[in-house]
BADOMAR-536403 format. One line per field, with one value per residue (C-alpha): x, y, z; residue number from 0; residue in one letter. Coordinates in steps of 0.5 Angstrom, whole numbers. Example, Ala and Ser with C-alpha at 12.3 -4.5 7.8 and 13.67 -1.06 7.14 Angstrom:
<atoms>
u (25 27)
v (-9 -2)
w (16 14)
num (0 1)
residuo (a s)
</atoms>
This chain:
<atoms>
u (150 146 144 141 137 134 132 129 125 122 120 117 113 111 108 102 101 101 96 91 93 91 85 82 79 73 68 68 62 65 65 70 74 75 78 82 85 86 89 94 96 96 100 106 104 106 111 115 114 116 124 124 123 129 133 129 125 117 114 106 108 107 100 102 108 102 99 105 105 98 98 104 102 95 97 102 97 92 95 102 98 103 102 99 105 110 105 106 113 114 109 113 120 116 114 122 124 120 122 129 127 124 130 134 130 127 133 136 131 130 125 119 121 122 114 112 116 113 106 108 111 106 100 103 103 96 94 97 93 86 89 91 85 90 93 91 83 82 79 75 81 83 76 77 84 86 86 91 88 85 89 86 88 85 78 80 81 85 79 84 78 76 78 80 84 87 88 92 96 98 99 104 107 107 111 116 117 117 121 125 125 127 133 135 133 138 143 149 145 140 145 147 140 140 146 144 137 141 148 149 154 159 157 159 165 167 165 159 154 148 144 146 143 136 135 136 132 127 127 126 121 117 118 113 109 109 107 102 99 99 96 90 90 88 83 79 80 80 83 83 86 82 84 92 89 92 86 89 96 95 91 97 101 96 97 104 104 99 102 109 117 121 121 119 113 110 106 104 99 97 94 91 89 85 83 79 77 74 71 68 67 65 61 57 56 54 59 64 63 66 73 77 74 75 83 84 82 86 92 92 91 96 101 101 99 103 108 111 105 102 108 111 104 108 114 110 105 111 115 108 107 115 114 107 111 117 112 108 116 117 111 112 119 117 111 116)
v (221 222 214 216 222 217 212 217 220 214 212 218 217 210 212 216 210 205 209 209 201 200 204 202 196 200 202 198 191 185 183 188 187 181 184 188 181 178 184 184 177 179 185 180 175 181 183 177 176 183 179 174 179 183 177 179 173 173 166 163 159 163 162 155 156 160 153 149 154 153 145 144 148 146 138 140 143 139 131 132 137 143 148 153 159 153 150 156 157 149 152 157 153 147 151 154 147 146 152 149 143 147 151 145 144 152 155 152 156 163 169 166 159 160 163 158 153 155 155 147 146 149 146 139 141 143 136 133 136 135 127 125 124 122 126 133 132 131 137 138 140 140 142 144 147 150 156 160 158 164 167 167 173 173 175 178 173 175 171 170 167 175 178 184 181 177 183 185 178 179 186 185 178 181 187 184 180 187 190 183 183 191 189 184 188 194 190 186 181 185 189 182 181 187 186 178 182 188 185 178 176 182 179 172 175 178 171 171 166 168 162 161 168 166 160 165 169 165 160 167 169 163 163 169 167 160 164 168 162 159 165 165 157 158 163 161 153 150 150 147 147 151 157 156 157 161 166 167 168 173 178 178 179 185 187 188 191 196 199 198 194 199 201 197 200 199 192 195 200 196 191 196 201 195 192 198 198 191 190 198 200 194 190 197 198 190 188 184 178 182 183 180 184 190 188 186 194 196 192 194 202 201 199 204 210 209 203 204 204 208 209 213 218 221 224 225 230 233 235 238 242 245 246 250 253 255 258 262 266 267 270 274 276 279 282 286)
w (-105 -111 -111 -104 -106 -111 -107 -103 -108 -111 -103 -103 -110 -107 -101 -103 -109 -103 -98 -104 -105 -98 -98 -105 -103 -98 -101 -107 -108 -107 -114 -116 -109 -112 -118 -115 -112 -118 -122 -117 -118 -126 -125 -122 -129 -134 -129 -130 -137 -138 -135 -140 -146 -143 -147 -153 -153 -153 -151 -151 -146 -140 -138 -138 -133 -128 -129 -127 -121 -119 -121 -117 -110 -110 -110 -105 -100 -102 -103 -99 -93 -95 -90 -96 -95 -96 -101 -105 -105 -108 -114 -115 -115 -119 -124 -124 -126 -131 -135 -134 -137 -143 -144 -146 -153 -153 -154 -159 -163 -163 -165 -168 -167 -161 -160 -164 -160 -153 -155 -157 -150 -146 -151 -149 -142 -141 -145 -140 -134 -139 -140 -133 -128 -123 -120 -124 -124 -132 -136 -129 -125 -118 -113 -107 -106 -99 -97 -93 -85 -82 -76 -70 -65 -59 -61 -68 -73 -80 -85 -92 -96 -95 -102 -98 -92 -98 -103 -97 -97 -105 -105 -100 -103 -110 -108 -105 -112 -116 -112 -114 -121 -120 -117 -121 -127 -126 -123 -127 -129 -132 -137 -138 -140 -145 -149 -150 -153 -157 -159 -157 -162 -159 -152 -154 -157 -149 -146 -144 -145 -148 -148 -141 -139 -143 -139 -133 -135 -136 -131 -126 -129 -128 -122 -120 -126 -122 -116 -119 -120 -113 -111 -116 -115 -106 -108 -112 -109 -116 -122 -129 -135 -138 -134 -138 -145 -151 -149 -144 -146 -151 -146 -142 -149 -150 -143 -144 -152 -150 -143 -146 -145 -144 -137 -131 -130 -137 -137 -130 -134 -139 -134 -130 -135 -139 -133 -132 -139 -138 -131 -131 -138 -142 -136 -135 -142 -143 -148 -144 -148 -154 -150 -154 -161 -156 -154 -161 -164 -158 -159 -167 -165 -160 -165 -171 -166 -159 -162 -155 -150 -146 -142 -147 -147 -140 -144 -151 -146 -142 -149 -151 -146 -146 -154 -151 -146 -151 -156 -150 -148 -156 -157 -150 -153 -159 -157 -153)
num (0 1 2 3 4 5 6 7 8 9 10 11 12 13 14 15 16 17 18 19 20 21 22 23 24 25 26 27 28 29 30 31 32 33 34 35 36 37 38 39 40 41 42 43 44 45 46 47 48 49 50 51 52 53 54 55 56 57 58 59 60 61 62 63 64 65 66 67 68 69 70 71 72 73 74 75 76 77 78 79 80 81 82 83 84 85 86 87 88 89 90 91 92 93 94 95 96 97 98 99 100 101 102 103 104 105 106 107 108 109 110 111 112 113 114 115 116 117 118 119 120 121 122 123 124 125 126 127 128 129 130 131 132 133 134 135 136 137 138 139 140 141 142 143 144 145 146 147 148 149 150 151 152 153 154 155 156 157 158 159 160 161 162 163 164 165 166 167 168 169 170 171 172 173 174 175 176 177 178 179 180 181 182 183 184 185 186 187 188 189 190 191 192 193 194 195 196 197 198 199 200 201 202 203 204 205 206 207 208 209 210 211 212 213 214 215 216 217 218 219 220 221 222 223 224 225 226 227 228 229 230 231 232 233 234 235 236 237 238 239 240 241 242 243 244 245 246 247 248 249 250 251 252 253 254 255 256 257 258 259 260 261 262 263 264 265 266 267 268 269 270 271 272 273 274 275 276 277 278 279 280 281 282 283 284 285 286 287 288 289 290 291 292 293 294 295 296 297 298 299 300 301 302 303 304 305 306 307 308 309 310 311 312 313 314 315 316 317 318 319 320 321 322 323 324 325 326 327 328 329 330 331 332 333 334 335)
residuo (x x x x x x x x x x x x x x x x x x x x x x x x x x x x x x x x x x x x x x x x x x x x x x x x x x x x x x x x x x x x x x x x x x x x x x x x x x x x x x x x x x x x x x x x x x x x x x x x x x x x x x x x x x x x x x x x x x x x x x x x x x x x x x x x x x x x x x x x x x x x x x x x x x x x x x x x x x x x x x x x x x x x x x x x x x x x x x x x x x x x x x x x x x x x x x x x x x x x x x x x x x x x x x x x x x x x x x x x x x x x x x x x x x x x x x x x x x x x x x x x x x x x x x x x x x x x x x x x x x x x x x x x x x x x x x x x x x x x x x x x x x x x x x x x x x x x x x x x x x x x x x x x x x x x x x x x x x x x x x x x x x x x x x x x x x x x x x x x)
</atoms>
């Protein structure tokens, strides 16, 4: 019963949350419609690496992981003929069967040199994109990608290459595997994932096999990483090896410190909190070149003021206004 009452609550936070999701998109210019697309498409990202850290492993590999998605999807659609939807899934699927090759020499390491080891992995991944022309375009890329096929009702036609009609297409594909990585994370597996991060030797010893649910963590994970980036691929309609950088993987590091990994939600603030800080504050101000200095003082100040990110600020705000609160009744009290 008290399940139920849960999940009907959490229903009724969404609601709101998705009607102003649904509306957002009206009224804003079209640059910032497409920020909105891919800031959707970088919250699945920070998401699903979010899963791999569960097991108390960080990589710098993730970005390439996206790129395996977005290579792989794009060949399919655009070499083999995929329907895009289809081309999007074998993205998604590839780029899971890539991180499980990796998994074989990667988690023989663990903590740093597994970070240092995924970097290597990725780096080799991305010289291999700029190296072979044939079939991953060289250093320029893949060009011309399709994209999803509009859909034709009556005299209605559903154009995808609309940032909003495509918005709409993310939102409704990134949710479904948020809701996913939800459930996977407070399901069995999932607490298996927490006790291979805090006490995997006293996992071990009751039978569980830790290196078996780091592989499966990882391999879930880039999964949706694979298919964030089969999204970002069909919109953009190009990519390149360039997009996969470790410039890239240390936004999403920041991303994921600064909003937190306790609770789900945590990278999700990160993202979203930064996102807006770049795209509205810096690029009104005309300093969004100096991003990176800007997300590195924020990364440092996060870490000694708010070393568990801003999902912590929630709390720290509520058991300030109870202390308020309890100072107002005891200064009431005695007055008395």
């Amino acid at each position: 019963m008290r399940n139920r009452n849960g999940a009907r609550a959490g229903l009724l936070w969404l609601l709101p949350i998705y009607a102003l999701l649904i509306a957002l998109p009206h009224g804003l210019s079209f640059s910032q419609k497409e920020i909105l697309v891919f800031l959707v498409i970088h919250v699945l990202l920070v998401c699903s690496y979010r899963l791999l850290t569960l097991t108390g492993e960080w990589s710098l590999g993730h970005a390439v992981i996206m790129g395996c998605g977005a290579y792989a999807s794009s060949l399919a659609a655009k070499k083999l003929g995929f329907p895009v939807p289809l081309a999007m899934l074998s993205g998604a699927v590839v780029a899971a069967l890539v991180a499980y090759v990796l998994s074989f020499p990667l988690f023989r390491m663990k903590g740093f040199y597994f970070l240092i080891g995924s970097f290597a992995a990725g780096e080799v991944l991305r010289l291999c994109w700029k190296k072979f022309r044939d079939p991953f375009g060289g250093p320029k890329g893949l060009k011309s990608i399709p994209g999803i096929s509009d859909i034709q009702i009556g005299d209605f036609a559903i154009a995808f290459w609309e940032p909003v009609t495509y918005y709409y297409f993310c939102l409704v594909v990134v949710s479904l595997s948020l809701l996913v990585l939800y459930r996977v994370e407070h399901s069995r597996m999932g607490l298996t994932f927490h006790a291979v991060h805090w006490q995997d030797h006293l996992a071990e010893s009751v039978g569980v096999n830790a290196s078996h649910y780091r592989t499966l963590a990882f391999v879930i994970a880039s999964f949706f990483a694979g298919l964030a980036g089969a999204l970002m691929a069909h919109y953009l309609g190009t990519v390149n090896p360039n997009l996969f950088d470790v410039e890239q993987m240390v936004f999403v590091l920041i991303w994921v410190i600064v909003g937190g990994t306790a609770t789900f939600f945590g990278p999700i603030y990160g993202v979203v909190v930064l996102t807006v800080l770049n795209e509205v504050v810096l690029r009104e101000l005309g300093v969004d070149q100096a991003r990176p200095l800007i997300y590195g003082a924020l990364l440092i100040a996060s870490i000694l003021f708010l070393p568990k990110g801003l999902e912590s600020l929630g709390p720290k705000i509520r058991e300030l206004l109870r202390r308020k609160a309890g100072q107002g009744e005891d200064e009431k009290v005695s007055a008395q």
